[in-house]
C-alpha distance (Angstrom), angle and dihedral (degrees) to the residues before:
residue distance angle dihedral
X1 . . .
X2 4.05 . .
X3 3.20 127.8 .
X4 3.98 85.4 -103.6
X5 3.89 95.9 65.8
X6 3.75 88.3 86.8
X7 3.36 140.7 75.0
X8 4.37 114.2 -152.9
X9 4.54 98.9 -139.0
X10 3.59 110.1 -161.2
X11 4.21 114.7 -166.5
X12 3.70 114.6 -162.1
X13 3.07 123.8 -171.1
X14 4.07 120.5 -167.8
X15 3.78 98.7 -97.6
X16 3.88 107.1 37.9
X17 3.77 129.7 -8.5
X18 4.10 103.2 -84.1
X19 4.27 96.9 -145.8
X20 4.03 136.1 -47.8
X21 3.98 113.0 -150.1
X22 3.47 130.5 158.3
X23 3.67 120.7 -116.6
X24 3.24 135.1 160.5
X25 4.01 102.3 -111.6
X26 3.38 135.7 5.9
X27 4.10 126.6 -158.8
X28 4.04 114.1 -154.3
X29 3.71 127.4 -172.5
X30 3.61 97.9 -117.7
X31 4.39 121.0 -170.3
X32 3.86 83.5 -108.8
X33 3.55 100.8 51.8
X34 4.43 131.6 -81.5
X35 3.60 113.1 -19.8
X36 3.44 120.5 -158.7
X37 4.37 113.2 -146.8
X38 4.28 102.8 -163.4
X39 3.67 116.0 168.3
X40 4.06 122.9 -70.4
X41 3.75 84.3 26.1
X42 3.92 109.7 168.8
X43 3.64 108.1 -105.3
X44 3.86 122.1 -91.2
X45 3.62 154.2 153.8
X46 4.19 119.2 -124.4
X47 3.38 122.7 -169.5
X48 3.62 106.0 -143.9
X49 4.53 134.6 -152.3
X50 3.34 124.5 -155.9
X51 3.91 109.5 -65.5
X52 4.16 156.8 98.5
X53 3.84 114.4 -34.5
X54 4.16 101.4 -162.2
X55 3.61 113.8 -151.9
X56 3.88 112.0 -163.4
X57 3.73 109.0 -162.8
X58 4.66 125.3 -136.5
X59 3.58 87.1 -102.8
X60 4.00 97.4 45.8
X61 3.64 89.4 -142.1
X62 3.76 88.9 115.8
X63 3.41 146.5 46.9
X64 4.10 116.3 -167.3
X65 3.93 116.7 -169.9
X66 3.73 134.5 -153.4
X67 3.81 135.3 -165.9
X68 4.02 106.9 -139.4
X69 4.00 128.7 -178.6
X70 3.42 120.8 -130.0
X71 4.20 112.9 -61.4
X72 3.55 143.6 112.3
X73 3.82 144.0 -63.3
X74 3.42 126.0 -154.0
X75 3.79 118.9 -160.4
X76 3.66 128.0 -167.5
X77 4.32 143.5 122.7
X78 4.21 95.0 7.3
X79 3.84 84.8 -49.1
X80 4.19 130.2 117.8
X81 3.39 109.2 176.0
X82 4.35 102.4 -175.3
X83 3.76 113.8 -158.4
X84 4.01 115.9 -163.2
X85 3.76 138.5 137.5
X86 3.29 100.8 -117.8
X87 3.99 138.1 38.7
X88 3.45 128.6 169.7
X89 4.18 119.8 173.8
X90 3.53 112.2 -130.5
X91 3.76 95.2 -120.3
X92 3.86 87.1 53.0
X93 3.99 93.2 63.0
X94 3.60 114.8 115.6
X95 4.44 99.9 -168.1
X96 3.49 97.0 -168.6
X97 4.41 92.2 54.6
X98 3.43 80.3 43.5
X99 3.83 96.0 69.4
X100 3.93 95.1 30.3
X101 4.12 81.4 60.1
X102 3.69 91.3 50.8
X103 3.60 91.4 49.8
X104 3.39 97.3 49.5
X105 4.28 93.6 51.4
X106 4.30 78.9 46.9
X107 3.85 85.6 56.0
X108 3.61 94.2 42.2
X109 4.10 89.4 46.4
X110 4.19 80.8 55.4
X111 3.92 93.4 55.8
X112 3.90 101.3 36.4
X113 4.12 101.1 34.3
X114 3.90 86.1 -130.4
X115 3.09 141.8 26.0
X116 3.87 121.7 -126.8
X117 4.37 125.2 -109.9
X118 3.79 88.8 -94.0
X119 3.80 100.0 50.9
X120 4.16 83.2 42.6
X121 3.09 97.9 66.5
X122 3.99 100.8 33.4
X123 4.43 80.8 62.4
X124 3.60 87.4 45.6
X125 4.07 91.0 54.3
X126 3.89 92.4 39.3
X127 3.86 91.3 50.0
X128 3.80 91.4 54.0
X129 3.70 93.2 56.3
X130 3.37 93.8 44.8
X131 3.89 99.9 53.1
X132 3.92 81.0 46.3
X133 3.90 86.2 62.0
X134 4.04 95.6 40.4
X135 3.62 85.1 63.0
């Protein structure tokens, strides 16, 4: 395998940069629908919604996946770099905080009348991993 087989993904999130690793593809949950980045990909810019990032590692033997909010990707020379607020790795996910989060943003919805941009779009990102779980 050459050193052109793989493709270097960056995640950022808006604090500190989250991990860069080299993999050999990487799936992002582009506007339009899943994009898939493979090596030598033409260069582009995806705007992304809240969803699964897929990493697929050199060897193929495994897959890791990661919840992302809403952001951008950035592809260019064997290199996506995703930025997004939020990531959370799949093995990370704990369901049941999960719904005791959304809860407490429902009960804070209750006291306030609405709930501000931030908090939004937090539910928004918590909801998607739950209905991933309630599959």
């Amino acid at each position: 395998m050459g050193e052109q087989d793989t493709i270097f993904v960056k995640m950022l999130i808006p604090q500190k940069p989250f991990f860069v690793k080299e993999v050999l593809s990487v799936e992002i949950p582009a506007i339009e629908g899943p994009y898939l980045v493979l090596p030598r990909r033409a260069p582009a810019m995806k705007l992304l919604k809240d969803g699964m990032v897929t990493l697929t590692d050199a060897d193929q033997t495994k897959k890791e996946k990661y919840f992302i909010s809403s952001g951008i990707a950035k592809i260019r020379d064997n290199a996506c770099t995703i930025l997004t607020h939020d990531i959370l790795g799949l093995e990370e996910v704990d369901p049941d905080k999960i719904k005791k989060d959304l809860i407490m943003y429902k009960e804070k919805e209750n006291k306030e009348t609405h709930l501000d941009e931030i908090d939004q779009k937090r539910v928004a990102f918590l909801e998607m991993i739950a209905g991933y779980f309630a599959k």
